[in-house]
N, C-alpha and C positions, 0 to 999 in steps of 0.2 A: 504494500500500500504506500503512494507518495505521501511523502511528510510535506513536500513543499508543491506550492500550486501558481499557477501564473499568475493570479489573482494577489497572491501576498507583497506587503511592503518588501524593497529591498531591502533598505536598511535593516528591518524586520529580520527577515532572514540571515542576513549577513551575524547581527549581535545574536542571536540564535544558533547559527551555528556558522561562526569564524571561518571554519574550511573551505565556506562557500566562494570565500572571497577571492582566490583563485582560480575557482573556475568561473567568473563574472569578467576578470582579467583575462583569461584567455578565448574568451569570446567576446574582447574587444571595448570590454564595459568596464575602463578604467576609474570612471566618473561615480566610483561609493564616496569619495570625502565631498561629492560636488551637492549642491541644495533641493538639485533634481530627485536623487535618491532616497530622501527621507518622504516625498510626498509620490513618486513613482512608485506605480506595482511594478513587477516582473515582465509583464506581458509591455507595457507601456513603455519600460523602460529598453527592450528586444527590439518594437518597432521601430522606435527612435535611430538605433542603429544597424538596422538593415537585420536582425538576427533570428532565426527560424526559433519562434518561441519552444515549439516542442524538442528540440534537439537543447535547448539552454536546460528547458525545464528537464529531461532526462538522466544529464551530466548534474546538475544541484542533486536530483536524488543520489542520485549514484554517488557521491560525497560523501550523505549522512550516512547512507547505509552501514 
């Protein structure tokens, strides 16, 4: 079962579970310390940069796991 959903704050996720932040990085999503990410979901913050939300949202799980 996913722990993390497109639908969630990054920031959210990120102080939740730290590891993530990694792979938000390597899909291009440098921008956690930027003021976008405390008020972006997941899905919102994928489009913004070209990023196929289900292949983001796949790799976050695969993280917590």
């Amino acid at each position: 079962m996913a722990k993390i959903e497109k639908s969630m704050s990054i920031i959210d996720v990120v102080q939740k579970y730290p590891q993530t932040a990694e792979v938000f990085r390597n899909f291009g999503m440098g921008c956690l310390g930027c003021i976008a990410a405390r008020f972006e979901n997941i899905e919102q913050g994928a489009l913004a940069h070209g990023i196929v939300v289900e292949d983001l949202i796949a790799d976050l799980n695969k993280s917590v796991e």
